[in-house]
N, C-alpha and C positions, 0 to 999 in steps of 0.2 A: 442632491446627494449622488455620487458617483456609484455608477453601476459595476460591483467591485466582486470578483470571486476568488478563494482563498481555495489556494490547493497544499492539500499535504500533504508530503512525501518522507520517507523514509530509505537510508543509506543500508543497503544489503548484501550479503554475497552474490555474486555476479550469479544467472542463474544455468551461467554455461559451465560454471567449476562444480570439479566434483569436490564437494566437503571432507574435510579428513577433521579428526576427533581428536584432541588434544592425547597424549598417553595416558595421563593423570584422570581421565574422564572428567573435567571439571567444564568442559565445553568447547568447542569447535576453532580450530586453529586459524588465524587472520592472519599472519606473518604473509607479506607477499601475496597475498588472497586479491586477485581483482573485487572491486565494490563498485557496483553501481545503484540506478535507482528504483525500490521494489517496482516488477512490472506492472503488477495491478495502478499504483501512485501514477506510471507513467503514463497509462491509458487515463486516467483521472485527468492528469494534465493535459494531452490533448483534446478533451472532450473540452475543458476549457478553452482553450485557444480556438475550437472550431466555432464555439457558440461566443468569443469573442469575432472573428472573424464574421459571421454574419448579422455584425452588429449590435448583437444582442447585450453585448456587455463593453464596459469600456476599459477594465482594467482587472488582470489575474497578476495573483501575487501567490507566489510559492515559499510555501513555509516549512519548514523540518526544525528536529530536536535532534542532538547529538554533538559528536566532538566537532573540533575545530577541522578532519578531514570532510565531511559532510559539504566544506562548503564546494567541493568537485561539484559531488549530484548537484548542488542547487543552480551552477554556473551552467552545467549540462542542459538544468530544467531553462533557464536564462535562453538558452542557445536556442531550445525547440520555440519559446516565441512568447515566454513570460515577461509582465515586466518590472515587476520586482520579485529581492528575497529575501525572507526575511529568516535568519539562523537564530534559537534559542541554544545558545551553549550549554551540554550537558558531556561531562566526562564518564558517564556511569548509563547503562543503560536505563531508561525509564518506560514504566510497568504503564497499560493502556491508559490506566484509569487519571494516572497524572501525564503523560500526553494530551487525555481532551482538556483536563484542564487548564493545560498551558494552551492549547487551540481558542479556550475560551477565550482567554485574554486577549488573544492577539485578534479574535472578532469581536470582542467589545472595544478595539482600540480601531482597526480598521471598517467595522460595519458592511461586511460584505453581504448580498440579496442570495448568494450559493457559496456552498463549502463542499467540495467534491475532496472525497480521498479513495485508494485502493479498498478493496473488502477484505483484502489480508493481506501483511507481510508474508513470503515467502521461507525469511529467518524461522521466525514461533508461530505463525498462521492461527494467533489468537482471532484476526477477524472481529475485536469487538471496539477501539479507539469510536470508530463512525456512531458507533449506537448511544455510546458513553457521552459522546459529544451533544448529541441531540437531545437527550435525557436533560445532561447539563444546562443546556440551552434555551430548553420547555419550548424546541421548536419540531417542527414535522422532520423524520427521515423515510430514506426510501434505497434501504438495501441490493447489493447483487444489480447491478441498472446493466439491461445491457442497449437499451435506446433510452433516452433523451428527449423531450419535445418541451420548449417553453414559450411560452404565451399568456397575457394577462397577470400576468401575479401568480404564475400557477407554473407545476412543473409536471408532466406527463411520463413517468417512467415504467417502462417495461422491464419484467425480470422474471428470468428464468425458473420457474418452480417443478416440484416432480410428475406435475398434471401438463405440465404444458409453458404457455406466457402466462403470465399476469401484469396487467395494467393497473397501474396508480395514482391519482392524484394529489398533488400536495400544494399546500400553498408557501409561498416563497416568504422569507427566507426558510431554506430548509438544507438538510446535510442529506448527500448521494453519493453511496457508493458504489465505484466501479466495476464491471466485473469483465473478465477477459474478453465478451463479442460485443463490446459495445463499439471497438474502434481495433487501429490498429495506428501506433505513434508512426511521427512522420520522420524520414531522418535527417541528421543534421548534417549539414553543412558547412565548411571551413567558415565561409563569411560571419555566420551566424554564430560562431565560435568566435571570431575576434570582437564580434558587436559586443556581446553579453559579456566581454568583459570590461564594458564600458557601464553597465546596466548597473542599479542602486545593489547592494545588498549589505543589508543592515545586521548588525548582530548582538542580540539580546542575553543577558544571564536570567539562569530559572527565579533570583533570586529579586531580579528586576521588576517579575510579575506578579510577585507577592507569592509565589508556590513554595512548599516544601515538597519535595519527594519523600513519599512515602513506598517502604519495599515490602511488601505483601507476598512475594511468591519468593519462593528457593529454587534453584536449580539443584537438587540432591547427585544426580549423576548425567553424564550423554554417555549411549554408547551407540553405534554405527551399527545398521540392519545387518543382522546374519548374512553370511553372504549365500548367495543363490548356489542353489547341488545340482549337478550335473545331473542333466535329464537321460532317458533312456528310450530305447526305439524298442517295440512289438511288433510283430508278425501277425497276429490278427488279435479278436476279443476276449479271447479265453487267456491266452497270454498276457495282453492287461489287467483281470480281474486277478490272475494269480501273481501277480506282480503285488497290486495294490493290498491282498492278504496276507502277503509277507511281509510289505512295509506297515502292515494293523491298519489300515485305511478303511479295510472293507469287512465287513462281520463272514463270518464264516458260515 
């Protein structure tokens, strides 16, 4: 069986635009909005491709949901050094919990020994697809990774907690998500850009996997953070404290 890791990504607003809020407050304007691919997914991916690279594995395949734009990211993810991709067409956005399920399918059809994704979208920073998936799956996860070590059948991941590292165990196959210091993507290259577009990418409907999409949450409104109040300069301590008594900050 082929030593196969399945990475998942997700198409988001680029995370150098500043967001702007529809008028209607009905959600976040995309007209002309750069989109790339969530940065957590992309560290996800390269951590594949490295632990392909030292032979560990013989083939990462990158997977996303979403519309027919998406398939840029996935050409993108092609470029940094995957070798397939596989696009589940969806024109609607879909809620975590029918993302792993559509994940599932696509690893009981490919059989991969690792499934690496971001630990959140940047877009909703639900942060829950990876958990949902391994659940799904009744196999081991291992959250937030910011190292990596695999050996035997077994996956060694370190992650960041409020005390310090924590180190963990798992046995393979299992789902690992990525978290910002695990790496840092590689960049790409024009060449690498024309190869990938020679590279498979296959494209799937939700309805091909047997799923229904199910909509469980509402967006009721978005509205854009207050914006920030002009700060003020004091002359020493006591000037502060009566400052912050006039704004009610401080008891009297």
């Amino acid at each position: 069986m082929m030593k196969r890791i399945i990475v998942g990504i997700k198409r988001v607003v680029d995370y150098n635009v500043r967001i702007r809020v529809k008028p209607d407050g009905s959600g976040v304007a995309l007209d002309g909005v750069k989109m790339s691919v969530n940065p957590f997914d992309e560290i996800a991916l390269e951590e594949a491709i490295r632990i392909k690279e030292r032979g560990l594995a013989e083939e990462v395949v990158v997977a996303s949901v979403g519309p027919t734009d998406c398939q840029a990211q996935l050409r993108t993810c092609l470029a940094m050094g995957a070798d397939r991709a596989l696009h589940v067409h969806s024109d609607t956005p879909t809620e975590p919990l029918t993302t792993a399920r559509i994940l599932l399918k696509l690893i009981e059809r490919e059989q991969p020994f690792l499934v690496l994704l971001g630990k959140q979208a940047i877009d909703d920073d639900n942060g829950q697809t990876g958990q949902m998936l391994a659940a799904l799956w009744a196999r081991p996860q291992a959250t937030f990774a910011s190292k990596i070590v695999l050996a035997e059948g077994k996956a060694q991941v370190t992650r960041e907690v409020d005390a310090g590292l924590e180190t963990l165990e798992v046995d393979l196959p299992a789902v690992v998500t990525a978290d910002l210091r695990l790496n840092e993507p590689r960049y790409v290259k024009l060449p690498e850009i024309m190869k990938a577009k020679r590279k498979p990418l296959e494209t799937l409907s939700v309805e091909s996997l047997g799923i229904t999409p199910r909509v469980q949450l509402r967006t009721v409104r978005v509205d854009p953070p207050p914006q920030r109040q002009k700060g003020m300069l004091v002359e020493n301590a006591a000037e502060l404290i009566a400052a912050l008594k006039a704004k009610g900050l401080l008891a009297s």
